[in-house]
C-alpha positions in Angstrom: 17.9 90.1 223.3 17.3 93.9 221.8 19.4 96.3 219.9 20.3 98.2 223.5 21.5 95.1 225.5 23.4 94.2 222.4 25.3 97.3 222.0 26.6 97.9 225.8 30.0 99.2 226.0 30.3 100.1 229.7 33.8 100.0 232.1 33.3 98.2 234.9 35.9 100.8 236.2 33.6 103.8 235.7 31.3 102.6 238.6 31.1 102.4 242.2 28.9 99.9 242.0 25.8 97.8 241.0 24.1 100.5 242.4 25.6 103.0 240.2 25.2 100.8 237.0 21.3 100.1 237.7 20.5 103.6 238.2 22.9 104.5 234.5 20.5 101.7 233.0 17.4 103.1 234.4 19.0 106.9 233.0 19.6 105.6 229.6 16.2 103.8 229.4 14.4 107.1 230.6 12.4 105.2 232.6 10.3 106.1 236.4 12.7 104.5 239.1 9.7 103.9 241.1 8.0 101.7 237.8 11.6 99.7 236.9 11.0 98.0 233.7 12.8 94.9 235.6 12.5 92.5 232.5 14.5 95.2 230.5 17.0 96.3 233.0 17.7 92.9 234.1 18.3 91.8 230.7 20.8 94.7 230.3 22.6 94.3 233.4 22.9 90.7 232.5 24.8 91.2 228.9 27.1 93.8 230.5 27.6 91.1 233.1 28.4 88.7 230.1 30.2 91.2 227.8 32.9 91.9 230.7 33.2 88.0 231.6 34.0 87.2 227.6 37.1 90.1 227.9 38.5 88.0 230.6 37.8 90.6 233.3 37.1 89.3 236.9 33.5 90.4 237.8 33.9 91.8 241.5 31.6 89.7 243.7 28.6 92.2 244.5 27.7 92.4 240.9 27.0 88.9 240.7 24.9 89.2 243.6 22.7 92.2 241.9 22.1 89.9 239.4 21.1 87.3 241.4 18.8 89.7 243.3 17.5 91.4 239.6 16.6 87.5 238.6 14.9 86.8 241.9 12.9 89.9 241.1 12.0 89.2 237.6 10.8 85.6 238.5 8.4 86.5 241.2 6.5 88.9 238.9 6.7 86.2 236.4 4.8 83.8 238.4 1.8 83.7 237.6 -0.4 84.1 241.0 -4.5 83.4 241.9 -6.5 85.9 242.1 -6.8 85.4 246.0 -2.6 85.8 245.9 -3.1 89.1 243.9 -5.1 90.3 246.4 -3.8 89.4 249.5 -0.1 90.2 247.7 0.3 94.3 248.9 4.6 94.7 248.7 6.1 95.0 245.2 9.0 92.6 245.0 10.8 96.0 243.7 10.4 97.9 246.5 13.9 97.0 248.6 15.7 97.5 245.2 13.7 100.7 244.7 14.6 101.9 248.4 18.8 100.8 247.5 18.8 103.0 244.5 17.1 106.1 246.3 19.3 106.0 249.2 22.3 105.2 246.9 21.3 108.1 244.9 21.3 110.7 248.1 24.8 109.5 248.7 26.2 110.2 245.9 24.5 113.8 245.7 25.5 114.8 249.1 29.4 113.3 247.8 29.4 115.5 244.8 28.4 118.2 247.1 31.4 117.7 249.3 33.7 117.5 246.5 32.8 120.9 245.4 33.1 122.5 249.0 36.9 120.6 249.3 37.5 121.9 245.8 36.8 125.6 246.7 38.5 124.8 250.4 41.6 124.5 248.5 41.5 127.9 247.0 41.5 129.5 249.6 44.9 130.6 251.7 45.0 130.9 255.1 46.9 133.8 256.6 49.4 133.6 259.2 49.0 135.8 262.8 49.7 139.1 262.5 52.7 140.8 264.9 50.4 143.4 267.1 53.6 144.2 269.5 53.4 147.9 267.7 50.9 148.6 269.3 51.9 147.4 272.0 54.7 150.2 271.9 52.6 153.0 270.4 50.3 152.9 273.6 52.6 151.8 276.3 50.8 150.2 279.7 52.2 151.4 282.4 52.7 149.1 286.2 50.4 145.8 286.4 49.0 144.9 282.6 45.0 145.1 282.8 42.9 142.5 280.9 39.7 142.5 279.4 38.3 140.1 282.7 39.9 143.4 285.0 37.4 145.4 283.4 34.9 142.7 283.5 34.6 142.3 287.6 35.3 146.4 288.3 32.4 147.1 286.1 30.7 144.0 287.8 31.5 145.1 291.1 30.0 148.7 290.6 26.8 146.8 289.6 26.5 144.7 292.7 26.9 148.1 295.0 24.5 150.0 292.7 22.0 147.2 292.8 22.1 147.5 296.9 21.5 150.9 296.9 18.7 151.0 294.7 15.4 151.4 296.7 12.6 148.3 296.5 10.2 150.1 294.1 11.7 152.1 291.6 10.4 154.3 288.9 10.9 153.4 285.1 12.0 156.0 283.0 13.2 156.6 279.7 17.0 156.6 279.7 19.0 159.0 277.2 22.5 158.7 279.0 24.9 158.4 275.7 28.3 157.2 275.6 28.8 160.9 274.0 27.9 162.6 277.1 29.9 160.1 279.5 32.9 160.9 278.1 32.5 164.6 278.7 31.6 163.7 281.7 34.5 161.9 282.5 36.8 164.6 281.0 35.0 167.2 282.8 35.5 165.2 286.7 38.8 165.7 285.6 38.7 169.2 285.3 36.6 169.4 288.6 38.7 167.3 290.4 41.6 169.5 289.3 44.3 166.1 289.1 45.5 163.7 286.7 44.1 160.5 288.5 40.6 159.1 289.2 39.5 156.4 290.6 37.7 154.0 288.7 34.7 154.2 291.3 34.7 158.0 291.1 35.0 157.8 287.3 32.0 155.2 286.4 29.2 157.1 289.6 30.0 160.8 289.3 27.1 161.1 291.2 25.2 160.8 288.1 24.8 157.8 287.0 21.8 155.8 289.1 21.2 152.7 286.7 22.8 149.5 285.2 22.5 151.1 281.5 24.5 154.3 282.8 26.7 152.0 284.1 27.7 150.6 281.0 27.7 153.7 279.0 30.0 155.3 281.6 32.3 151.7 281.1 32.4 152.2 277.2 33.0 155.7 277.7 36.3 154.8 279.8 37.2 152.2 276.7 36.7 155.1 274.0 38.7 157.8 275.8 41.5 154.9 276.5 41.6 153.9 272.9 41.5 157.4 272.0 44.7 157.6 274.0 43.6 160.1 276.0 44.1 158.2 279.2 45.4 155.3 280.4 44.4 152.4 283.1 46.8 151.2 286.3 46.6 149.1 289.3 48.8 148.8 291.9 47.8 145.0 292.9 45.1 142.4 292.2 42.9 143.6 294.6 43.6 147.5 294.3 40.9 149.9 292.6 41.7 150.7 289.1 43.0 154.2 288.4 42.3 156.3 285.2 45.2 158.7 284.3 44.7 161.2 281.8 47.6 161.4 278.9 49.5 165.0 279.6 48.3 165.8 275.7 44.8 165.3 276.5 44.7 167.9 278.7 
């Protein structure tokens, strides 16, 4: 037995397996996993075999089996075979150990990358709801609370009627209807209309707008001047229109 096999000092401890002790060997012999030296690395993984058993150390089960399986190995290719054998003879008797190591070696790349993505999980602090009731109170709603889905089916409904009234053949166009000029719009129906309270029908057509993308610049128009508190939405019931109130400061 060589120098190398004579001077192992390896912990069984320090490996998760035969796996993981073959492919240290085949590290520290700088050798081409797919060509194993199997003589040599069986040799090696026999006297660290031996070396543990002399320390009194119980040998877990499955790396008595790798040896077994490195032995088997190293005895096929020993045989000597016929020429008609070596050429009929296409699998290397390496190949399932070869296929073990790869597969073990994937594993334990994708674990180390999951260790570092739990280490850096745990630097980081997650932060606890934040209390948005004051602004609740700094823009008061005022009767029956509207939600987002509100919005959603009156903006859905004025689609469906604008869709019926549209002719069968239409003309495409260019469309330059800006969320800019729907809000003036809106402000100015205000002014025309010469009271505090549209409809949301009256405020999304104007008699203006003709297509779906109007539509929905007139709708985000109606969010922009309600978030820039300069009116407010209401609605008597479920089924009621939605009224648009302009704030007495917007006036």
């Amino acid at each position: 037995m060589n120098d190398q096999t004579s001077e192992l000092t390896l912990d069984l401890a320090a490996f998760e397996g035969p796996l993981d002790l073959l492919l240290h060997l085949i590290k520290n012999l700088k050798v081409d996993i797919f060509d194993i030296p199997i003589n040599l690395v069986t040799d090696q993984y026999l006297a660290y075999i031996h070396t543990y058993e002399a320390l009194s150390l119980d040998v877990a089960s499955e790396y008595l089996v790798m040896a077994a399986t490195l032995l088997e190995i190293k005895t096929q290719m020993m045989l000597p075979k016929t020429p008609k054998e070596a050429v009929e003879e296409e699998d290397d008797p390496r190949d399932s150990l070869v296929e073990q190591l790869l597969a073990f070696q994937q594993y334990q790349e994708v674990s180390h990358i999951l260790a570092d993505k739990q280490a850096e999980r745990s630097l980081e602090y997650t932060k606890q709801p934040s209390d948005l009731s004051a602004y609740q109170e700094k823009i008061p709603m005022t009767g029956r609370q509207l939600t987002p889905d509100d919005l959603y089916r009156a903006i859905q409904k004025m689609a469906f009627r604008l869709k019926n009234q549209q002719p069968i053949q239409t003309t495409i166009a260019g469309e330059s209807y800006s969320v800019g000029t729907a809000m003036m719009d809106i402000r100015q129906a205000f002014v025309e209309a010469d009271r505090d309270v549209l409809m949301f029908q009256e405020a999304v057509f104007l008699g203006k707008v003709q297509s779906r993308s109007q539509i929905i610049s007139m709708f985000l128009a109606i969010l922009e001047l309600v978030k820039s508190n300069e009116l407010y939405l209401y609605q008597e019931d479920l089924r009621a229109d939605i009224q648009l109130i302009r704030r007495e400061e917007s006036e």
